[in-house]
Structures are given as structure tokens and as C-alpha cells.
N, CA, C and O atoms as CSV, one atom per row, in Angstrom:
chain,resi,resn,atom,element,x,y,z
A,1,UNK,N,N,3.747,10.342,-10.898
A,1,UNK,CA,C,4.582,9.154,-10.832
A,1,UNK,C,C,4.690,8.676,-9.387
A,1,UNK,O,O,4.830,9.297,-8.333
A,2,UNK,N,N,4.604,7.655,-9.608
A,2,UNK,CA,C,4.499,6.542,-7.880
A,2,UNK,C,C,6.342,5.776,-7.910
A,2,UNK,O,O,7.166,5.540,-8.794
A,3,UNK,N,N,6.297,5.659,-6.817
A,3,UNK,CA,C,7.551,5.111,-6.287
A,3,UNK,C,C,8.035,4.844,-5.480
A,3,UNK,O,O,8.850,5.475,-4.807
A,4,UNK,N,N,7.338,3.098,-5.285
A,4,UNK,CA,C,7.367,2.168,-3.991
A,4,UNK,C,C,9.117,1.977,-3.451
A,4,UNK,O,O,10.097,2.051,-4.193
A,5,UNK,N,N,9.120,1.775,-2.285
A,5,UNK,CA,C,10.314,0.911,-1.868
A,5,UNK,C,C,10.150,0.816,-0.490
A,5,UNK,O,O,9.370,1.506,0.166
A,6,UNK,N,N,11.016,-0.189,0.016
A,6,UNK,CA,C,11.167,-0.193,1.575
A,6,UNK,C,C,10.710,-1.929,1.592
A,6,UNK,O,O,10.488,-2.415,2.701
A,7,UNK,N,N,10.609,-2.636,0.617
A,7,UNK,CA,C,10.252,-3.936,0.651
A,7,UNK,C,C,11.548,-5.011,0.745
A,7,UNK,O,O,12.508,-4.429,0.239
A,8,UNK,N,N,11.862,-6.079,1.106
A,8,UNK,CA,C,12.906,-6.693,1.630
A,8,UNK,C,C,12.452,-7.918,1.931
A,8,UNK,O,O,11.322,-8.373,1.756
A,9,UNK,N,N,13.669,-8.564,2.526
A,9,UNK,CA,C,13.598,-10.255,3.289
A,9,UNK,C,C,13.431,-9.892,4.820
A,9,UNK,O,O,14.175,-9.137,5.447
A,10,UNK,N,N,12.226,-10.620,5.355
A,10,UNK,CA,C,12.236,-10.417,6.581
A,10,UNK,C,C,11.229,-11.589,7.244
A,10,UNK,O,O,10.082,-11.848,6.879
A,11,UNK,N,N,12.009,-12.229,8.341
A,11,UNK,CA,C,11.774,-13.282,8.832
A,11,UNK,C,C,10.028,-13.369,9.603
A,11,UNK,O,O,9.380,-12.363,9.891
A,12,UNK,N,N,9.573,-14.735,9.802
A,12,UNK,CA,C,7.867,-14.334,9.948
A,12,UNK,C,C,7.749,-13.779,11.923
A,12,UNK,O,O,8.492,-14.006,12.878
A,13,UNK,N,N,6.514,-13.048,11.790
A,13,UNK,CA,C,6.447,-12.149,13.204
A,13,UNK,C,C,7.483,-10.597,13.297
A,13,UNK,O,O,7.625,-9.793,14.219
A,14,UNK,N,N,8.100,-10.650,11.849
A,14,UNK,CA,C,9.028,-9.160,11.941
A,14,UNK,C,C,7.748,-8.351,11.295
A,14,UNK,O,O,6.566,-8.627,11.087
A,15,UNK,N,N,8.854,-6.862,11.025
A,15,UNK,CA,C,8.147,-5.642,10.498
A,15,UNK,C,C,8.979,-5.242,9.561
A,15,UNK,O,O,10.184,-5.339,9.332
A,16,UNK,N,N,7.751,-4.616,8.912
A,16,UNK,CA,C,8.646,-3.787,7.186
A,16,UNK,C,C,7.763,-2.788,7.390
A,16,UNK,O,O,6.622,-2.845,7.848
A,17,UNK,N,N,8.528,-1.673,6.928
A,17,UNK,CA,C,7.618,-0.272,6.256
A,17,UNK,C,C,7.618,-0.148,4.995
A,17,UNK,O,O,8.658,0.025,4.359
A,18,UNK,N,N,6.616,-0.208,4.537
A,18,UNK,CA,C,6.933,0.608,2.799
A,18,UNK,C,C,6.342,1.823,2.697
A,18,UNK,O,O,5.320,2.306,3.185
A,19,UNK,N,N,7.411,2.326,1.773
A,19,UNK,CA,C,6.872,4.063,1.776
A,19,UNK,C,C,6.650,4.685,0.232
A,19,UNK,O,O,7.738,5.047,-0.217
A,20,UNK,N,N,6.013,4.814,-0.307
A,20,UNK,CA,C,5.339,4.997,-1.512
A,20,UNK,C,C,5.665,7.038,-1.660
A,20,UNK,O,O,5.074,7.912,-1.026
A,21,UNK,N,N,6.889,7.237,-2.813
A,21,UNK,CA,C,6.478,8.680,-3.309
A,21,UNK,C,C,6.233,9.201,-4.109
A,21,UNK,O,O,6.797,8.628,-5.041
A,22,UNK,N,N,5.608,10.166,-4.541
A,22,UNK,CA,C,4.931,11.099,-5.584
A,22,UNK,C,C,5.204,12.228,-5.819
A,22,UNK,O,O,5.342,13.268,-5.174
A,23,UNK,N,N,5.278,11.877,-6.952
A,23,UNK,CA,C,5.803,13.380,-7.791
A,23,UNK,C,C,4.429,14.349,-8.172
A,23,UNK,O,O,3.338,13.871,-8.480
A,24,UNK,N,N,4.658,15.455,-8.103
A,24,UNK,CA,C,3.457,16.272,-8.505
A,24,UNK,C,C,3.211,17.174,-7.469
A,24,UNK,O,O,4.159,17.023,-6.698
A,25,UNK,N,N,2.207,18.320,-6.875
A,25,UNK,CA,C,1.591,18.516,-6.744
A,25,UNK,C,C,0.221,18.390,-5.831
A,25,UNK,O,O,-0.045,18.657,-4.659
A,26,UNK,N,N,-0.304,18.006,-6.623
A,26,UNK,CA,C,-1.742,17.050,-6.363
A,26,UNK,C,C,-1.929,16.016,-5.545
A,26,UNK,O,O,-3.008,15.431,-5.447
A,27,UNK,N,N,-0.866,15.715,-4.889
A,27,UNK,CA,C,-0.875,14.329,-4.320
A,27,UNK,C,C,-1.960,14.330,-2.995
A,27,UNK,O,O,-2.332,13.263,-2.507
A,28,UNK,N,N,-2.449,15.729,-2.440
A,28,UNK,CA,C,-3.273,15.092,-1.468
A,28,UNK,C,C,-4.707,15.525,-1.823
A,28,UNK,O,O,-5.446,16.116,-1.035
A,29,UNK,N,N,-5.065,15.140,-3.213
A,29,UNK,CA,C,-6.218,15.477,-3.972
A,29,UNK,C,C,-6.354,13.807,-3.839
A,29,UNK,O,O,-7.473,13.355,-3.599
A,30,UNK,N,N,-5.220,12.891,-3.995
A,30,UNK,CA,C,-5.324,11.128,-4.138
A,30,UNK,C,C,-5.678,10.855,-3.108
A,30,UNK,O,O,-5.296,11.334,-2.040
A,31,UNK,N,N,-6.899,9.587,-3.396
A,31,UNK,CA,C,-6.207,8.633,-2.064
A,31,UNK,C,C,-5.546,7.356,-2.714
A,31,UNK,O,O,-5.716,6.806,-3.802
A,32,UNK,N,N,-4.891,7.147,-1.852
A,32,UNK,CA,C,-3.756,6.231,-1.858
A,32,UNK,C,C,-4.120,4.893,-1.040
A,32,UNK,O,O,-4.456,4.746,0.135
A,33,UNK,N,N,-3.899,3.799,-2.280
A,33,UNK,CA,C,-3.879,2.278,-1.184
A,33,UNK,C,C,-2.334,1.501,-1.658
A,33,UNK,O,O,-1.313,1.769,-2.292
A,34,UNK,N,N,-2.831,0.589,-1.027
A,34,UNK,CA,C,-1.491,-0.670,-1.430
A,34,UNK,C,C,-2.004,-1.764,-1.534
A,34,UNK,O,O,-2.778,-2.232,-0.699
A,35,UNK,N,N,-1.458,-2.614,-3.110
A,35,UNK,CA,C,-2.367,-3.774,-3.237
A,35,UNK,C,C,-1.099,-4.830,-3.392
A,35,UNK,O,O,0.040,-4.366,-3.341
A,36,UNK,N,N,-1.283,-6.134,-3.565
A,36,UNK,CA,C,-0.388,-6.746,-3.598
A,36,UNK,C,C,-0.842,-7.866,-4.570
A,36,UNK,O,O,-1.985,-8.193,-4.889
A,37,UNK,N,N,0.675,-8.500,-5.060
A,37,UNK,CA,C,0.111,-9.659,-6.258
A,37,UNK,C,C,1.070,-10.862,-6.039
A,37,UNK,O,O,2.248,-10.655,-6.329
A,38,UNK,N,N,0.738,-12.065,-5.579
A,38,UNK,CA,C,1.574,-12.989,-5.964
A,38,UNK,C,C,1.435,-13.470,-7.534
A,38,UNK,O,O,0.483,-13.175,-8.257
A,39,UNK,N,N,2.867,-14.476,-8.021
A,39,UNK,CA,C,2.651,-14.760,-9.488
A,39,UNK,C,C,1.189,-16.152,-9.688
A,39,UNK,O,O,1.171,-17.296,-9.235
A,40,UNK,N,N,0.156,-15.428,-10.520
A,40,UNK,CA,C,-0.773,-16.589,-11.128
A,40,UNK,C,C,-1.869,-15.789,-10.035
A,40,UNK,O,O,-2.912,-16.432,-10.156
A,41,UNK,N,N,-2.085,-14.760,-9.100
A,41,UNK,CA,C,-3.177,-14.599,-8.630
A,41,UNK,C,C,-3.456,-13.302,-9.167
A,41,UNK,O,O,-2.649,-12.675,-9.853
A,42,UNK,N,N,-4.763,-12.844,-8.811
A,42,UNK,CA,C,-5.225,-11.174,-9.228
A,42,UNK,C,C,-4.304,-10.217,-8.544
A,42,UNK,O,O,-3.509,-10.726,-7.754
A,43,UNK,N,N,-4.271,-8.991,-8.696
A,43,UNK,CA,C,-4.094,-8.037,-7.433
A,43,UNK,C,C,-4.761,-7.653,-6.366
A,43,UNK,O,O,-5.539,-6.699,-6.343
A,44,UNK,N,N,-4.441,-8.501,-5.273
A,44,UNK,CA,C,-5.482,-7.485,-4.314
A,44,UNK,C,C,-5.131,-6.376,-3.356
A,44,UNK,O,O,-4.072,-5.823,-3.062
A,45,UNK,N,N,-6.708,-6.206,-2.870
A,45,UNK,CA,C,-6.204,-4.791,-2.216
A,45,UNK,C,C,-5.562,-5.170,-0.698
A,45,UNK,O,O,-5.740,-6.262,-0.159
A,46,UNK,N,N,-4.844,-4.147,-0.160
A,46,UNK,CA,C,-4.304,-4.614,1.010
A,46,UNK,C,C,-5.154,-3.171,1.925
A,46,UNK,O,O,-5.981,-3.401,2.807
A,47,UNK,N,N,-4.938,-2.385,1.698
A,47,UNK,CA,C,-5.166,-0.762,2.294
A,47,UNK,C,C,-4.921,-0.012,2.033
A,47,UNK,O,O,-3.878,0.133,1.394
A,48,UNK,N,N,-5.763,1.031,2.369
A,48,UNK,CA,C,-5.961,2.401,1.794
A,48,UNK,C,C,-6.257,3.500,2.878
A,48,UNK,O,O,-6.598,3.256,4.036
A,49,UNK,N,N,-6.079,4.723,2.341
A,49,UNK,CA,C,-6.405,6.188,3.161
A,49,UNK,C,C,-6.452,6.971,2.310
A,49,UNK,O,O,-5.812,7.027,1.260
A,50,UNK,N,N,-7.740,8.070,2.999
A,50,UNK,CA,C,-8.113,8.801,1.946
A,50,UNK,C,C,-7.268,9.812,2.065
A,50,UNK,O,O,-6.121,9.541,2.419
A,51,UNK,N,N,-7.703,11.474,1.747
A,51,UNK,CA,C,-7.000,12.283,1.234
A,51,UNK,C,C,-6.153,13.263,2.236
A,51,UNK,O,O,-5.101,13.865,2.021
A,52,UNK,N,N,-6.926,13.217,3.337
A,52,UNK,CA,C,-6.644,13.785,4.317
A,52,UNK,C,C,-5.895,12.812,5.658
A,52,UNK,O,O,-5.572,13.367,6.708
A,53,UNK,N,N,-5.771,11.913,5.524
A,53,UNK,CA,C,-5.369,10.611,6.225
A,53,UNK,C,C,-6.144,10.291,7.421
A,53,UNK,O,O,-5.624,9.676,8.353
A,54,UNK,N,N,-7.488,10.716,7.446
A,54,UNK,CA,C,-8.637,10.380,8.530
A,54,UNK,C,C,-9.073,8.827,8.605
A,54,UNK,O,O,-9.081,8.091,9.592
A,55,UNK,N,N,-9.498,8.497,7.037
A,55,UNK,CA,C,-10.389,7.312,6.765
A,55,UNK,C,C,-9.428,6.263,6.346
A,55,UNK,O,O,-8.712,6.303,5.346
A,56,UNK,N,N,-9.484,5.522,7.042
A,56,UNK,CA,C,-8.399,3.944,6.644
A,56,UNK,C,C,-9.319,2.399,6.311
A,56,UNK,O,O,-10.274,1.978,6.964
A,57,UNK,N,N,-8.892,1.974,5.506
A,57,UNK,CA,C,-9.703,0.535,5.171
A,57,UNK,C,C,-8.632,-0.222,4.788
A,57,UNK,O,O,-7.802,0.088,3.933
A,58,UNK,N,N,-8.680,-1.494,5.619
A,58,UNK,CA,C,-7.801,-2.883,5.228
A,58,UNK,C,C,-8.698,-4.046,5.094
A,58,UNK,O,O,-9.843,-4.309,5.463
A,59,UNK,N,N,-7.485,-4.834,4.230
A,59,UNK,CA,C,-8.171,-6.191,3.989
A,59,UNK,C,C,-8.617,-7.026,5.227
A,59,UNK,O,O,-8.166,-6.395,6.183
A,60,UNK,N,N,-9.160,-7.936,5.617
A,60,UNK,CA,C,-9.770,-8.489,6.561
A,60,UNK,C,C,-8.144,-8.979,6.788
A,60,UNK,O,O,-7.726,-8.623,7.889
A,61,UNK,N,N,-7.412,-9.527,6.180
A,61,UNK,CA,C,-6.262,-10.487,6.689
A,61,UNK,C,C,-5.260,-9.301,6.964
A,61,UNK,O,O,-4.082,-9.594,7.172
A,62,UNK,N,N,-5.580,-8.224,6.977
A,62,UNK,CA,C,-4.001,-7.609,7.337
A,62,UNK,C,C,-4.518,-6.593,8.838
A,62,UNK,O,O,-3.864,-5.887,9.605
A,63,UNK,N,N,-6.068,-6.969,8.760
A,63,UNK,CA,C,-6.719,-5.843,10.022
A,63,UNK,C,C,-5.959,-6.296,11.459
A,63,UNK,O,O,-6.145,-7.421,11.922
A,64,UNK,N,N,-5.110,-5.338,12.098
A,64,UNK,CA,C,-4.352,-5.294,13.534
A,64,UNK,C,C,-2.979,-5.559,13.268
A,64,UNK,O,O,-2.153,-5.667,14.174
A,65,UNK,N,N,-2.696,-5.672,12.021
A,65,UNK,CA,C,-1.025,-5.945,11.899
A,65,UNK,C,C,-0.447,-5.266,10.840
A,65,UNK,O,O,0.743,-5.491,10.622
A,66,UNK,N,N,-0.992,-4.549,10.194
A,66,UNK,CA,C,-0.900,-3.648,8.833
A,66,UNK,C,C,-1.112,-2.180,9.286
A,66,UNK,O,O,-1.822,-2.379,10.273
A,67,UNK,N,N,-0.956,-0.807,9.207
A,67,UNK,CA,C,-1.530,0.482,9.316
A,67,UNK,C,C,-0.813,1.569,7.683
A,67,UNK,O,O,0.189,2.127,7.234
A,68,UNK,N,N,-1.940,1.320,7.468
A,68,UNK,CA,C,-1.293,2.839,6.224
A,68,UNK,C,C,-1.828,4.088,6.613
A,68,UNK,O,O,-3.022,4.350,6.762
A,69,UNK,N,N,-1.138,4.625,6.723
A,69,UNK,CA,C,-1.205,6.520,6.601
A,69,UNK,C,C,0.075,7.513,4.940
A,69,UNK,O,O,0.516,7.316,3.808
A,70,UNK,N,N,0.044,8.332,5.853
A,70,UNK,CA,C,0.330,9.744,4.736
A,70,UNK,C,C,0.925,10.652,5.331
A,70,UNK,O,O,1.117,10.837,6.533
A,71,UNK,N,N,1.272,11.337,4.252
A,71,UNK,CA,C,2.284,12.779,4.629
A,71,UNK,C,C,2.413,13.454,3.649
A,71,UNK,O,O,3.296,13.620,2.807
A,72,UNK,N,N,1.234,13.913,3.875
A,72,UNK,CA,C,0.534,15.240,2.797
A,72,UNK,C,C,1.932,16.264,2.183
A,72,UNK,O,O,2.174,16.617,1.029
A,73,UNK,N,N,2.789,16.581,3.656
A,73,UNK,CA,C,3.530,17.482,3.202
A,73,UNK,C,C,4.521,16.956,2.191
A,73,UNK,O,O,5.049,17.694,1.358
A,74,UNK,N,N,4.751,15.713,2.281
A,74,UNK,CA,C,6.062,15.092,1.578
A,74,UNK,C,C,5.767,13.927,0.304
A,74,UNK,O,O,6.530,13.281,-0.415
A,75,UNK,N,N,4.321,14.006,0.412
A,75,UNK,CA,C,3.583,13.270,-0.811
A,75,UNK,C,C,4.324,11.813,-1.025
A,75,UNK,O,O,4.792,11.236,-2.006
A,76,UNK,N,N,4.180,11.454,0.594
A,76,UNK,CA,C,4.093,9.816,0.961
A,76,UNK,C,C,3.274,9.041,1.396
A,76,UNK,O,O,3.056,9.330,2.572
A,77,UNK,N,N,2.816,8.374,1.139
A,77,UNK,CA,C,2.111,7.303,2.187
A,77,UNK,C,C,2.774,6.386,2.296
A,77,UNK,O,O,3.551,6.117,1.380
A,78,UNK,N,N,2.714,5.657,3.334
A,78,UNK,CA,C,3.272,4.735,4.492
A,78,UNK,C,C,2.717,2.779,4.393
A,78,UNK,O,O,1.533,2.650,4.080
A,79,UNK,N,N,3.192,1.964,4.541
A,79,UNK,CA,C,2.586,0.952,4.901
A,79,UNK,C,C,3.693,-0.060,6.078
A,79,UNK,O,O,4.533,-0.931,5.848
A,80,UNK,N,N,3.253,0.488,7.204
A,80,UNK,CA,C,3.414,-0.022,8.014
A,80,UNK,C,C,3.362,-1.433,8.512
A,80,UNK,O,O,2.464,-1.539,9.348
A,81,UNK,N,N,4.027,-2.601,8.290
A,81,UNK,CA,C,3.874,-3.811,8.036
A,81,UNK,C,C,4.085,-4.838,9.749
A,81,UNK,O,O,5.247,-5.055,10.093
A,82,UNK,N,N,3.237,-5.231,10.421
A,82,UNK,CA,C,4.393,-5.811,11.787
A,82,UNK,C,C,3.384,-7.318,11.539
A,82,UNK,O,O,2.518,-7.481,10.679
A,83,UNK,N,N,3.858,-8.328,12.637
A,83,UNK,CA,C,3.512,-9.346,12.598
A,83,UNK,C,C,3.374,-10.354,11.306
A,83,UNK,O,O,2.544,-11.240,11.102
A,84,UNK,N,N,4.206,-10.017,10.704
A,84,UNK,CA,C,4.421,-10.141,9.134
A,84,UNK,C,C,4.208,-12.248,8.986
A,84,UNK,O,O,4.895,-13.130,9.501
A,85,UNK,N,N,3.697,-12.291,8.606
A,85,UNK,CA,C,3.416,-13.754,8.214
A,85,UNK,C,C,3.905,-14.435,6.522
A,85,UNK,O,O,3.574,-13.881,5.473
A,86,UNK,N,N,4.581,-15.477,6.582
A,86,UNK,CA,C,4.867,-15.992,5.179
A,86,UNK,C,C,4.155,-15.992,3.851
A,86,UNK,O,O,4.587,-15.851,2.707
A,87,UNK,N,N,2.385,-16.284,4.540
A,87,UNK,CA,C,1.810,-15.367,3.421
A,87,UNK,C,C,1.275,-14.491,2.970
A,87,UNK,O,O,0.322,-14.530,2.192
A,88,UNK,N,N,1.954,-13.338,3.508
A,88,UNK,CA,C,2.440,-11.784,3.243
A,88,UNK,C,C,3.307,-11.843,2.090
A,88,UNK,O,O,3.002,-11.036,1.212
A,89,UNK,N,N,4.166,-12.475,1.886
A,89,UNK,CA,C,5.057,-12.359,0.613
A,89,UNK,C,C,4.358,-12.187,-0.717
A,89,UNK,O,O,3.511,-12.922,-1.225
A,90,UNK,N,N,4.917,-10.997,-1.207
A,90,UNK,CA,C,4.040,-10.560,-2.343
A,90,UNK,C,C,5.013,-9.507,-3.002
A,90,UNK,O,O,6.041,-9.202,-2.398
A,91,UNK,N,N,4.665,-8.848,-4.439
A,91,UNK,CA,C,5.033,-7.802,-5.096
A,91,UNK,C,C,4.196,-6.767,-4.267
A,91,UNK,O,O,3.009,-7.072,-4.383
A,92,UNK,N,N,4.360,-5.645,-3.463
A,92,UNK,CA,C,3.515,-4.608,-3.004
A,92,UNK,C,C,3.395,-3.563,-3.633
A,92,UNK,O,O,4.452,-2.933,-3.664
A,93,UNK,N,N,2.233,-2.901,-4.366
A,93,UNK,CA,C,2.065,-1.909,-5.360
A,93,UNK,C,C,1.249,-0.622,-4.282
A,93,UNK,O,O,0.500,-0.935,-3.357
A,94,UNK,N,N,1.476,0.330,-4.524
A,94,UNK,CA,C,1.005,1.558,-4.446
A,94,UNK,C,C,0.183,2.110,-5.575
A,94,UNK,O,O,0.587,2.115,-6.738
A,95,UNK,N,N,-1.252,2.682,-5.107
A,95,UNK,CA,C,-1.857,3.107,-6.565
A,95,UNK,C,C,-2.401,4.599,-6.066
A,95,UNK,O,O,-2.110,4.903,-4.910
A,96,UNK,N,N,-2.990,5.327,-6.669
A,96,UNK,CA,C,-3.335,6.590,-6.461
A,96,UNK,C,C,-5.030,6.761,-7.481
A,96,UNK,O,O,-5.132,6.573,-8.694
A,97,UNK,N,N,-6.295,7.204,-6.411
A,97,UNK,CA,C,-7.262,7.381,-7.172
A,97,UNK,C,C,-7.686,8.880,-7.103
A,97,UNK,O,O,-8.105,9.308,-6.027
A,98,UNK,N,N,-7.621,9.517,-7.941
A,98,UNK,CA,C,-8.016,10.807,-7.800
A,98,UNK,C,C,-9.481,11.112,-8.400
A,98,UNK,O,O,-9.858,12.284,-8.380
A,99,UNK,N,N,-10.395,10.037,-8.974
A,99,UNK,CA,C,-11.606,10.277,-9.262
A,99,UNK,C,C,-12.337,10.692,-7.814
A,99,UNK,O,O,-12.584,11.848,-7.472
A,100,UNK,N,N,-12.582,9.671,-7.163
A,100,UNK,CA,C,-13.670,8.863,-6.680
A,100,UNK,C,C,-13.294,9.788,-5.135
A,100,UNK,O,O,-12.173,10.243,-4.906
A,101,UNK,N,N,-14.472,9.927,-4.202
A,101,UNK,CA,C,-13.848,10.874,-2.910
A,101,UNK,C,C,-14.290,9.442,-1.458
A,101,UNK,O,O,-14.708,9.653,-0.320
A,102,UNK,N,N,-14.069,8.489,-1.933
A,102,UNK,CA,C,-14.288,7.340,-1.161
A,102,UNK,C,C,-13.577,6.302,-1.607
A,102,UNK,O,O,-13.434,6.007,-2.794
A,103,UNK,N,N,-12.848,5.391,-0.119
A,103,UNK,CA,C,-11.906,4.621,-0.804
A,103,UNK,C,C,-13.001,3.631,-1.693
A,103,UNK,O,O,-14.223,3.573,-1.553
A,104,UNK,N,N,-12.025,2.784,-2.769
A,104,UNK,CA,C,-12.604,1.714,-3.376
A,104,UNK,C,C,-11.745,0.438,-3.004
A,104,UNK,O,O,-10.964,0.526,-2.057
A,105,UNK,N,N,-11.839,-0.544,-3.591
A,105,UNK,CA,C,-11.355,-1.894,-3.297
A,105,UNK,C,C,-10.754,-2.334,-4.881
A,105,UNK,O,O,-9.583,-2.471,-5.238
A,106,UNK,N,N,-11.514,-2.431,-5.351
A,106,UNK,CA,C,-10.700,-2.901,-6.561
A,106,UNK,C,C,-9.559,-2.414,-7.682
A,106,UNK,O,O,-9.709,-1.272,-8.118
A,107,UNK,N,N,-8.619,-3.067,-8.098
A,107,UNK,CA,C,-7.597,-2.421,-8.750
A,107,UNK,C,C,-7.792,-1.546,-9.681
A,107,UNK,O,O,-7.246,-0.462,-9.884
A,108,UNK,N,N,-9.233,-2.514,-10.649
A,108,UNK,CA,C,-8.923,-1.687,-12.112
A,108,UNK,C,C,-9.539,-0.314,-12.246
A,108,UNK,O,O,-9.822,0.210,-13.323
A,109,UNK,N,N,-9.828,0.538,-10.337
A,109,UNK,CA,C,-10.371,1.395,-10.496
A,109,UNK,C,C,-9.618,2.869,-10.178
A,109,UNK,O,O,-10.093,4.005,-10.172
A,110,UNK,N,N,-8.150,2.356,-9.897
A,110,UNK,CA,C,-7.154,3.035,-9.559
A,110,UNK,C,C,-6.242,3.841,-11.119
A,110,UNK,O,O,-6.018,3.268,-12.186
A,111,UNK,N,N,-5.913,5.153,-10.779
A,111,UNK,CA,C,-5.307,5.646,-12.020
A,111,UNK,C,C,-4.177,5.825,-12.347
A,111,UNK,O,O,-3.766,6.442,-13.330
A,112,UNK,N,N,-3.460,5.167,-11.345
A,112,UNK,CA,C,-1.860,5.653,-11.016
A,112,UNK,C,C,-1.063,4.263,-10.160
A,112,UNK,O,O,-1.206,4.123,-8.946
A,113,UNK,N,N,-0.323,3.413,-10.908
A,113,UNK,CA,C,0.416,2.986,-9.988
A,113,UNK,C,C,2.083,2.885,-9.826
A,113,UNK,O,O,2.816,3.429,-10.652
A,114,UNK,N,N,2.569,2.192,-8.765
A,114,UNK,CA,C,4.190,2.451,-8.244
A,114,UNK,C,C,4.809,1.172,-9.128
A,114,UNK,O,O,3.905,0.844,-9.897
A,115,UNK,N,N,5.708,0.511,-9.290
A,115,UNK,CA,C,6.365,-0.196,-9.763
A,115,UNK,C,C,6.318,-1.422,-9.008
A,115,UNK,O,O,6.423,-2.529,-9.538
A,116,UNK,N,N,6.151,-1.221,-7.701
A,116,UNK,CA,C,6.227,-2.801,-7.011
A,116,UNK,C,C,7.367,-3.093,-5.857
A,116,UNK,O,O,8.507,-2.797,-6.213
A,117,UNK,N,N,7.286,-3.404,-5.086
A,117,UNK,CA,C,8.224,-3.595,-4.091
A,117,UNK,C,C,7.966,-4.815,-3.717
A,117,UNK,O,O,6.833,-5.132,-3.354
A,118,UNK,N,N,9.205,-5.866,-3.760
A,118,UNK,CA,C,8.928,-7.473,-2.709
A,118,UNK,C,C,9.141,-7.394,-1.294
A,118,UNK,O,O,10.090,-6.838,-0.742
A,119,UNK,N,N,8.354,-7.885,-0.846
A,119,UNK,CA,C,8.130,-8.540,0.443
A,119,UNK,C,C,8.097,-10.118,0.614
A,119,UNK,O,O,7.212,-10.966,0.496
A,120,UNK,N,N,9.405,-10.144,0.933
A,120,UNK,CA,C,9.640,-11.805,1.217
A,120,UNK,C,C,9.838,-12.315,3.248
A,120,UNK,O,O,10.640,-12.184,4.173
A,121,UNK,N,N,8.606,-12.862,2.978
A,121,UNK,CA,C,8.626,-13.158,4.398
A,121,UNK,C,C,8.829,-14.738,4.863
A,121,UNK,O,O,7.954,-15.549,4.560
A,122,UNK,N,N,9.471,-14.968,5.270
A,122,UNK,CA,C,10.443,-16.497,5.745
A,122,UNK,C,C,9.936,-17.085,6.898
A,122,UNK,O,O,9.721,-16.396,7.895
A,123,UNK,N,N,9.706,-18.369,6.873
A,123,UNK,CA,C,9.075,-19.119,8.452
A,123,UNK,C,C,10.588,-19.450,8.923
A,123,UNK,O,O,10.791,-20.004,10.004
């Protein structure tokens, strides 16, 4: 079980953290991204880290102002949010892939996700 929070109102050029936790075990068998959905678009991916928190991949629009990591011991990962722009505002999901030993990009390849956290970002 996934379980986003740390999402909020926050004015544009601020910072948010979201912190994603997991129940289980297994959690640093996952890697872990964060995708996001406004209403009427797909989900996309925002970023990810793999299992060990070495390998990081972001979307082109969040590269230098976004950082996700982990905490193996406490079966969190992190999304570190700064320079936050208005269209950043989104539902932010946490997913968990435990197939695959390389991140992926697309949603429907993820096996596990968090409930959703808003991020409302204001000009």
C-alpha cells in the first residue's frame, strides 16, 4: 500500500515536498516514480528512482527543479518540488514497479499506486 501526502497551495517560484509511504517489506525491491494528472489529460510521468536510490530520471519539464530520492530504511520516497510553476498543479501519484530492474516511463506499467496528492500552484 502507497500513501502520498505533503501536497498543498503554494504560490509560483515556492517549494513542496511530497513524501510517498509503504507498507510492506519489500519496498526496496520497487522502484518508485511520481506521475501526475490534470482533469481530461493522461497521467504522466514526472520521476523516478530505482531501488537503491543511485539512478534518477525526470520529465524534461521538471529537469533542475524537481529531485526524487528514497529511504530504503523508512520505505519512503521523496519528491522534492522547488521553483514550482502554475503548471505544476496537478493530482501527484506515487507508483511502485517491482517487475522491471530499469526505470520505465509509462503508467500502465506500474503495479502499485498512492491515492494522489494536490499540488496547487498560484501565479
Amino acid at each position: 500500500q502507497l500513501q502520498a501526502y505533503g501536497g498543498g497551495l503554494m504560490q509560483a517560484g515556492g517549494s513542496l515536498r511530497l513524501s510517498c509511504a509503504a507498507s510492506g517489506r519489500a519496498f526496496s525491491f520497487y522502484i518508485m516514480a511520481w506521475f501526475r494528472q490534470v482533469p481530461g489529460k493522461e497521467r504522466e510521468f514526472v520521476a523516478a528512482v530505482d531501488t537503491d536510490g543511485v539512478t534518477t530520471l525526470y520529465a524534461d519539464f521538471v529537469k533542475g527543479r524537481f529531485t526524487c530520492s528514497r529511504d530504503n530504511a523508512k520505505n519512503t520516497v521523496f519528491l522534492q518540488m522547488n521553483s514550482l510553476k502554475p503548471e505544476d498543479t496537478a493530482v501527484y501519484f506515487c507508483a511502485a514497479d517491482g517487475i522491471r530492474e530499469s526505470i520505465v516511463t509509462k503508467h500502465d506499467e506500474y503495479d502499485y499506486w498512492g491515492q494522489g496528492t494536490l499540488v496547487t500552484v498560484s501565479s
